[in-house]
C-alpha positions as CSV (number, residue, x, y, z in Angstrom):
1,X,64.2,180.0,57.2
2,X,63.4,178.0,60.5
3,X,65.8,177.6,62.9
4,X,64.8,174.0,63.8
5,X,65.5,170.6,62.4
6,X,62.7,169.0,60.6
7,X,62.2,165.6,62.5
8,X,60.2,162.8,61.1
9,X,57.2,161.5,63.6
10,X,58.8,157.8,63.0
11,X,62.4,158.5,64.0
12,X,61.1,159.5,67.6
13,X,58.8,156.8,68.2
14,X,61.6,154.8,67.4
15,X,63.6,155.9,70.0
16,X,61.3,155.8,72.3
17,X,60.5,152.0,71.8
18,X,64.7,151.3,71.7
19,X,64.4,153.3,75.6
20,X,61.8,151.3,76.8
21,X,63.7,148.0,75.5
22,X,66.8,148.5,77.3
23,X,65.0,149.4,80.6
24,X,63.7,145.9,80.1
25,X,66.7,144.3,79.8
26,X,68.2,146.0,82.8
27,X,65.2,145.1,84.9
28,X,65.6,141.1,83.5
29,X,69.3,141.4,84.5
30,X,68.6,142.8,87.6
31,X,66.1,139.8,87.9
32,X,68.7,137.3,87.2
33,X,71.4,138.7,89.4
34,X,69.6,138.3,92.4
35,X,67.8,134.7,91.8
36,X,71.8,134.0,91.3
37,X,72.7,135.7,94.4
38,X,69.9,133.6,96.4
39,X,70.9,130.4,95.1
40,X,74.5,131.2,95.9
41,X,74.0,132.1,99.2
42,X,71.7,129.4,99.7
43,X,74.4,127.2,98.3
44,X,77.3,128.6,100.6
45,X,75.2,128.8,102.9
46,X,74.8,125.1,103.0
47,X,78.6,124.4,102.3
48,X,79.4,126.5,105.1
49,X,78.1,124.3,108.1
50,X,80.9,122.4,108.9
51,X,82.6,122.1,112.1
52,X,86.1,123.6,113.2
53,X,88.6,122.3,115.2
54,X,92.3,123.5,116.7
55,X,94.9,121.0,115.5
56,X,97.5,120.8,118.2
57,X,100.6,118.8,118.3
58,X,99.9,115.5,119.9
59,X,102.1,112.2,120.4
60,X,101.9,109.5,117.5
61,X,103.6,105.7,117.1
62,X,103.1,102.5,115.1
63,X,103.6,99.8,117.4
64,X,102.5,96.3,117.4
65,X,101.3,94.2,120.3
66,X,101.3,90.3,120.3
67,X,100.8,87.8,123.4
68,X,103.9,85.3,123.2
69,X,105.5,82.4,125.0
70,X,109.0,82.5,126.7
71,X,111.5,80.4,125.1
72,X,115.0,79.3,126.3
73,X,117.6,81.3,124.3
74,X,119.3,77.6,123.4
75,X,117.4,74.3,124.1
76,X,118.9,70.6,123.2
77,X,118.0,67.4,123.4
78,X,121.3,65.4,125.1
79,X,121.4,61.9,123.2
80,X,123.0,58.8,124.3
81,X,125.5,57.8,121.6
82,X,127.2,54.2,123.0
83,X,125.0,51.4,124.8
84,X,125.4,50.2,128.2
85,X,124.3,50.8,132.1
86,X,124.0,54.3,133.4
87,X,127.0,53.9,136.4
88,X,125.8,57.6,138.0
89,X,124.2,60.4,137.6
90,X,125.7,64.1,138.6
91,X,122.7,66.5,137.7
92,X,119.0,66.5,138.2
93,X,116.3,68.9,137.0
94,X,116.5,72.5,137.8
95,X,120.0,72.3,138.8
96,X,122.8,74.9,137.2
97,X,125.2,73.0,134.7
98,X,128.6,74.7,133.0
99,X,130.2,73.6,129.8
100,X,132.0,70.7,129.9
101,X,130.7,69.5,133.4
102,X,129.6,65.6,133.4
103,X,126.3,65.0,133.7
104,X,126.0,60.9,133.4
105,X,128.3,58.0,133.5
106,X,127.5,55.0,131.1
107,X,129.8,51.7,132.7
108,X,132.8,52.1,130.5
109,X,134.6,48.6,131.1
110,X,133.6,47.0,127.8
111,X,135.0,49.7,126.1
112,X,138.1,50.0,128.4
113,X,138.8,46.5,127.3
114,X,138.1,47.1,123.6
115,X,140.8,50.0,123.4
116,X,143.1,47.7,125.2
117,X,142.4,45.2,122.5
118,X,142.4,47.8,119.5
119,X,146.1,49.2,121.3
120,X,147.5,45.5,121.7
121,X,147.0,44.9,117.9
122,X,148.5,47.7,116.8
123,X,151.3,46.6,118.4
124,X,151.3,43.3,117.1
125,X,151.3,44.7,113.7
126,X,153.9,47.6,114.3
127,X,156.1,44.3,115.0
128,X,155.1,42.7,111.9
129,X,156.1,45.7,110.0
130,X,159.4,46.2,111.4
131,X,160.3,43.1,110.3
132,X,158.8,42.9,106.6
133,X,160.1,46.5,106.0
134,X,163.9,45.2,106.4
135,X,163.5,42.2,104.1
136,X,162.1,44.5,102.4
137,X,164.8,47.1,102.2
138,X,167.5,43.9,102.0
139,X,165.0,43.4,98.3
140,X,165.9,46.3,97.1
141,X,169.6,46.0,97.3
142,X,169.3,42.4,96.3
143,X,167.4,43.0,93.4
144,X,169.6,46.1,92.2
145,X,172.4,43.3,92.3
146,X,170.3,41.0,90.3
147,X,170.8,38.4,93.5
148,X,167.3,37.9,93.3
149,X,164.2,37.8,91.0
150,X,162.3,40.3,89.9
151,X,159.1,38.0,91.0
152,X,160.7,37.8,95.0
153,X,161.1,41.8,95.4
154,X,157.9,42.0,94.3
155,X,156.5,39.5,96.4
156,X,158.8,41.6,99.3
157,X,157.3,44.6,98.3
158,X,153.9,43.9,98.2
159,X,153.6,42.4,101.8
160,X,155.6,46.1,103.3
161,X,152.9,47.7,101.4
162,X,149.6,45.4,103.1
163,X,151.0,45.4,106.6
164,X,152.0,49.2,106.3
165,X,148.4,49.8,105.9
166,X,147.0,47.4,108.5
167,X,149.3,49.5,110.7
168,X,147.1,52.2,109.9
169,X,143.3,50.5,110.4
170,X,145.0,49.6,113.6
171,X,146.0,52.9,114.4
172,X,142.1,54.5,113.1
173,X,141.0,51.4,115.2
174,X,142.4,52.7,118.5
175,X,141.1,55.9,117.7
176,X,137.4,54.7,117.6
177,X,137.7,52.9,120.6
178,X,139.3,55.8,122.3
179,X,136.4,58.1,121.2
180,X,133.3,55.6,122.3
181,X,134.9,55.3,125.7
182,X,134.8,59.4,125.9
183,X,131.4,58.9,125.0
184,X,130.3,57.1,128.3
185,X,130.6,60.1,130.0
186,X,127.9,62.4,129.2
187,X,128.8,66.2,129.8
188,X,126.9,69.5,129.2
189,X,127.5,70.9,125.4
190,X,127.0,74.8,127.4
191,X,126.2,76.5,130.4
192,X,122.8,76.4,131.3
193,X,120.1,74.5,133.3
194,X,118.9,70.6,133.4
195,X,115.0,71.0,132.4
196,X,114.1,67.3,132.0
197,X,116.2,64.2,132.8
198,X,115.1,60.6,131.1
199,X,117.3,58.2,132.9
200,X,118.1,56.8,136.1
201,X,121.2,55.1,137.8
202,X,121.5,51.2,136.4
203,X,119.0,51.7,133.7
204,X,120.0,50.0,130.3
205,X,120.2,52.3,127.8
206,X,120.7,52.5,123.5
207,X,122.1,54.8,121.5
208,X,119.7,57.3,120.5
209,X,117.7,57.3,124.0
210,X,117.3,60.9,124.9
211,X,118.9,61.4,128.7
212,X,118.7,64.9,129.4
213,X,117.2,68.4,128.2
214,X,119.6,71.6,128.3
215,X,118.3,75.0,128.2
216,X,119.9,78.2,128.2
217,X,118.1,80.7,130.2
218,X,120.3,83.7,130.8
219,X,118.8,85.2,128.0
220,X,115.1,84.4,126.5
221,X,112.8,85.0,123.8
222,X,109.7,85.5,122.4
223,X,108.3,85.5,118.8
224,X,105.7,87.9,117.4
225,X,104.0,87.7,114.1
226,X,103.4,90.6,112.0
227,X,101.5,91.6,108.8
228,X,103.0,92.6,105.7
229,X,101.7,95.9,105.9
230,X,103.2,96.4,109.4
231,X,106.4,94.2,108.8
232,X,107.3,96.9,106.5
233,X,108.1,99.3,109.2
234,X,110.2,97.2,111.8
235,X,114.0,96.8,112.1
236,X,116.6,95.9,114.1
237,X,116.7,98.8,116.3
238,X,113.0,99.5,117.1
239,X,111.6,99.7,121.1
240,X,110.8,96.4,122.6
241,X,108.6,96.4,125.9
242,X,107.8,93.4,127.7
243,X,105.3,92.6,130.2
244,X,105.2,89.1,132.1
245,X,102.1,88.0,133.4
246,X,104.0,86.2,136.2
247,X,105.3,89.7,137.1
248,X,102.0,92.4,137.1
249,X,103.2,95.8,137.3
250,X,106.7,95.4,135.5
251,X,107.9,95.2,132.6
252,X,111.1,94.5,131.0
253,X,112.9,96.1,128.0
254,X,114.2,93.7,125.0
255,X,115.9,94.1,121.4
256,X,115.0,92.4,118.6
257,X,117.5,89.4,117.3
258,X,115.9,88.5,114.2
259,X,113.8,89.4,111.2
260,X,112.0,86.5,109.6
261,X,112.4,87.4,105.6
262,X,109.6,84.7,104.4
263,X,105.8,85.0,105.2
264,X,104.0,81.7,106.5
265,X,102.3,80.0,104.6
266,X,99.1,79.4,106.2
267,X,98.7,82.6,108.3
268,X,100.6,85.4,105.8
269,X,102.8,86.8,108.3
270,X,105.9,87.5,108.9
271,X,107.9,86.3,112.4
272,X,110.3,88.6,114.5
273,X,112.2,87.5,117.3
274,X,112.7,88.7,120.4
275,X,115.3,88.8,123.1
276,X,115.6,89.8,126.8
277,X,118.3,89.6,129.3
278,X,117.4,87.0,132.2
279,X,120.4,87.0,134.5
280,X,118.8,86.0,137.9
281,X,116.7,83.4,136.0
282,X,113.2,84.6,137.2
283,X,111.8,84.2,134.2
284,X,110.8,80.9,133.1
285,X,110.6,78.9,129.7
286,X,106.9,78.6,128.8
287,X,105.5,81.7,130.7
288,X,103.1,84.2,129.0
289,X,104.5,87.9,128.3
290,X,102.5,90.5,125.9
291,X,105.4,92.0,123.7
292,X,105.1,95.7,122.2
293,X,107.3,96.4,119.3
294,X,107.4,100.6,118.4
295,X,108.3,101.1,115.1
296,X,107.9,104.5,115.2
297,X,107.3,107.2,118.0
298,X,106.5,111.0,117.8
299,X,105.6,113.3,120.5
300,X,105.1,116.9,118.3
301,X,103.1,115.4,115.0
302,X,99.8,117.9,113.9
303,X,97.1,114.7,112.9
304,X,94.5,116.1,110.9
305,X,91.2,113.3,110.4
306,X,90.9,112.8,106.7
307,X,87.0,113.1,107.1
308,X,88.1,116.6,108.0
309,X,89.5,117.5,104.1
310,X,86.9,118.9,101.7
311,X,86.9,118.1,97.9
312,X,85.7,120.4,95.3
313,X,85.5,119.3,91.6
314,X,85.2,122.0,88.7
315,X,84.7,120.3,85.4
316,X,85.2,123.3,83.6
317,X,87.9,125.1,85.0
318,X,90.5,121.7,86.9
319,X,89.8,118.0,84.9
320,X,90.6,116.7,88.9
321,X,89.8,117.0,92.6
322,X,90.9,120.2,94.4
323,X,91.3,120.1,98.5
324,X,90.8,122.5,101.0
């Protein structure tokens, strides 16, 4: 008996046909891998030709810069409020007034003589109630005793009653008077400067005619404008820096008094005022300043350029952007 397996011819050939199929398929494999490796080079390749940059801490702020007119920190329009003939005049343009100083003098004797009348009747009718309150008192009694009718206290008490209160139109009358003879005298409502005078000494005037303009100057202000997407980041104690064109090379620090909480209607923005000390008066109502508001300043921020971020999407493996 042989010591050898009996092989058939067809099991070897078919064993040589499965060797030569799988050296096939590692040679197609082998193919594919490096096609893929070129195109993924090539690929990175091309993704890779960016440029670099060193992101150092640098300053950063949201300021905004309007140009702006100065405006007086109070301005009014002094009115004449009694007729008559300007007497004098104390104050011109320019000149420093306080509170309470007089400015103008309106000729007060028609009005001295009216409060003289108004005081006289008063009188007259103080007298008149004197007497009607005793017979009117002496009623009272009268009546209680039934000495009298019903019909005559009445009468009594009814005429205490009307010239009690002409007593007191005479007294409200007095009053008036006494107030439009104050009102001849024209005096300043604060301390602050004449900018414009209207009258002149004997000049005829009406109530209502405008005789002098007072502004306060010790402090001014400006107003900026702002969008709505920069309003959003001003308040109350943000950096103001002023610079008057009247005065190159300096510039003045201010604080901001209001907030304006309504947009305009035409423009869309929002108003913020301004206000600076002004104690020697060198700056002027109506000069033009450029006002810088800071809403926010930062010396040590890293700023990165958002062209600088790359987005990579994988459908398959993230359903959204992924940034590197």
């Amino acid at each position: 008996m042989s010591n050898f397996r009996h092989i058939p011819r067809l099991s070897i050939f078919k064993r040589n046909m499965l060797k030569k199929d799988r050296q096939q398929i590692w040679v197609l494999c082998l193919f594919v891998l490096t096609i893929s490796s070129v195109a993924i080079a090539g690929s990175v390749s091309n993704m890779l030709k960016v440029k670099t940059m060193i992101l150092k801490p640098e300053p950063f702020n949201i300021s905004i810069t309007s140009i702006a007119k100065v405006n007086p920190n109070r301005q009014v329009q002094i009115i004449a409020q009694v007729s008559g003939i300007v007497s004098k005049t104390h104050s011109d343009v320019g000149q420093r007034a306080y509170k309470g100083q007089i400015l103008a003098i309106i000729d007060p004797t028609d009005y001295k003589l009216e409060l003289e009348d108004a005081k006289a009747a008063l009188l007259i009718s103080q007298a008149e109630l004197k007497s009607v309150k005793k017979k009117y008192e002496r009623a009272k009694g009268l009546v209680a005793q039934k000495l009298i009718t019903q019909e005559k206290y009445e009468g009594r008490e009814t005429a205490y009653l009307s010239t009690h209160a002409t007593v007191q139109r005479k007294k409200i009358a007095v009053k008036i008077a006494s107030l439009t003879l104050k009102k001849t005298i024209i005096r300043a409502p604060f301390t602050g400067q004449i900018g414009s005078r209207k009258i002149e000494k004997d000049q005829f005037i009406e109530p209502g005619t405008q005789l002098f303009t007072m502004v306060d100057l010790m402090k001014v202000r400006f107003k900026s404008s702002v969008l709505e997407n920069d309003y959003v980041h001003f308040c109350k104690d943000d950096l103001v820096n002023i610079r008057v064109e009247a005065f190159p090379g300096r510039s003045f620090k201010g604080r901001i008094d209001r907030i304006g909480i309504i947009a305009d209607s035409k423009s869309g923005t929002f108003s913020i005022d301004v206000i600076i000390d002004n104690p020697d008066l060198e700056i002027k109502s109506g000069f033009t300043a450029r006002v810088t508001i800071t809403a926010l300043q930062k010396s040590d921020l890293i700023l990165n350029s958002e062209n600088s971020v790359l987005y990579l999407q994988i459908p398959a493996l993230f359903p959204s952007y992924v940034s590197y």
